[in-house]
C-alpha positions in Angstrom: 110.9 122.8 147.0 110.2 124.6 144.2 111.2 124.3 140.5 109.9 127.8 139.2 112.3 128.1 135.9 113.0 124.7 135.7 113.0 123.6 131.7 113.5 119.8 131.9 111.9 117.6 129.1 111.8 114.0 128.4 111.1 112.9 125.0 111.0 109.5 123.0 111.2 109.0 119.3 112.8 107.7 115.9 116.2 109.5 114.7 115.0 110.9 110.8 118.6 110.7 109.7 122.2 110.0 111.2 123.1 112.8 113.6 125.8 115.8 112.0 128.6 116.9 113.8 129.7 120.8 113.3 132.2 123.3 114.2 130.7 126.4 115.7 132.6 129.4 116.7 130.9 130.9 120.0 130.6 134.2 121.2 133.6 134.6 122.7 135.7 133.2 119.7 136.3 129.6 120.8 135.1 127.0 119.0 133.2 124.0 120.1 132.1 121.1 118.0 127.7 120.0 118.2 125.6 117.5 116.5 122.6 118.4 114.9 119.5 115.8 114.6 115.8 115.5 114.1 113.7 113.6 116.2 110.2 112.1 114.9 107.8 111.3 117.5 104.9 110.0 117.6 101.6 111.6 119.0 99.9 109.9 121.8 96.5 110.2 121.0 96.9 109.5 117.2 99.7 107.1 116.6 99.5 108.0 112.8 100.3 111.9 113.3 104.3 112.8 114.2 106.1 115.8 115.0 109.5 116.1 114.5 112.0 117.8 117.6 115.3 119.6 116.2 118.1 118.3 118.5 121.0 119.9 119.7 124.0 117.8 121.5 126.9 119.7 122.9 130.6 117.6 123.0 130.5 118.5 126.8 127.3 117.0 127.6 126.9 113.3 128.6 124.7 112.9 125.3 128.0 113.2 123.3 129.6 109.9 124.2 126.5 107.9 122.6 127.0 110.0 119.7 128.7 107.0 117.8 125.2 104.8 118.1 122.8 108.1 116.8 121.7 106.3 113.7 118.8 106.5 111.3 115.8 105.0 112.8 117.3 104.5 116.3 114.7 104.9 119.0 116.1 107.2 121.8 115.0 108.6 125.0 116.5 112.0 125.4 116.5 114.1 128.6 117.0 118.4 128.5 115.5 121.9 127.5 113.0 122.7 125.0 112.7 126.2 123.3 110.3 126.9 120.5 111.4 127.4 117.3 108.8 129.5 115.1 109.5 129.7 111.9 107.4 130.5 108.5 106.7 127.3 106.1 107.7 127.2 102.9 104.3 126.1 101.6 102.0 129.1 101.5 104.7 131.4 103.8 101.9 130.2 107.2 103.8 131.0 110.4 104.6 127.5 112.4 106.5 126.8 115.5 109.0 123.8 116.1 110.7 122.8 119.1 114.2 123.1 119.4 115.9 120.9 122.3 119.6 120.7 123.7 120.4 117.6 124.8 121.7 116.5 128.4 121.6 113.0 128.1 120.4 110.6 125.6 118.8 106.6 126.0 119.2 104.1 123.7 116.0 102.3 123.2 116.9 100.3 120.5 119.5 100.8 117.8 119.8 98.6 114.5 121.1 95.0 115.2 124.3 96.0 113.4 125.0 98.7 115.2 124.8 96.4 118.5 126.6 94.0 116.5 129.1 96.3 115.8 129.7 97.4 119.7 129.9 93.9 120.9 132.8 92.9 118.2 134.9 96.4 119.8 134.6 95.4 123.4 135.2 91.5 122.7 138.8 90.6 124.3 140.3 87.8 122.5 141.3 84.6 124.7 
């Protein structure tokens, strides 16, 4: 079987901030609603050295329903395509390149205590 064309990443790391949800208007006029994140993750080789992964997570996609738990500092596990993203710094105008992902499904790793805290209170049925 081949899977010429295929653009399907995995990738692990620490949410930089709590994800952003926005209203775009799309090509054909409709509107649709994504949230915007940036992912930190860690090299392999050199645990001390990061690069960050600009997210993008579409209210159809299965990513959206653990939208709620997409905190600061949350370690995820997120599953989809990868584009580059060049851009020119700021600092000295040197071209860089970024990588820009949209999101098909997203892991929870581990989220903040309170946040787990939080999720157990809402699903606990009073006897």
């Amino acid at each position: 079987m081949s899977s010429a064309g295929f653009n399907q990443w995995v990738v692990s790391g620490n949410l930089a901030a709590d994800a952003i949800v926005k209203t775009v208007t799309l090509k054909d006029g409709r509107e649709a609603k994504v949230a915007e994140a940036t992912l930190y993750v860690q090299k392999s080789r050199n645990r001390d050295e990061s690069f960050t992964v600009s997210l993008s997570i579409w209210e159809k996609s299965t990513a959206w329903r653990v939208l709620p738990y997409l905190k600061k500092g949350s370690l995820i596990i997120c599953t989809g395509s990868v584009e580059p993203n060049p851009f020119i710094s700021s600092n000295g105008n040197v071209p860089r390149a970024g990588l820009q992902m949209t999101v098909m499904d997203v892991h929870l790793d581990r989220v903040k205590e309170d946040e787990i805290e939080e999720a157990e209170a809402q699903v606990a049925v009073p006897v």
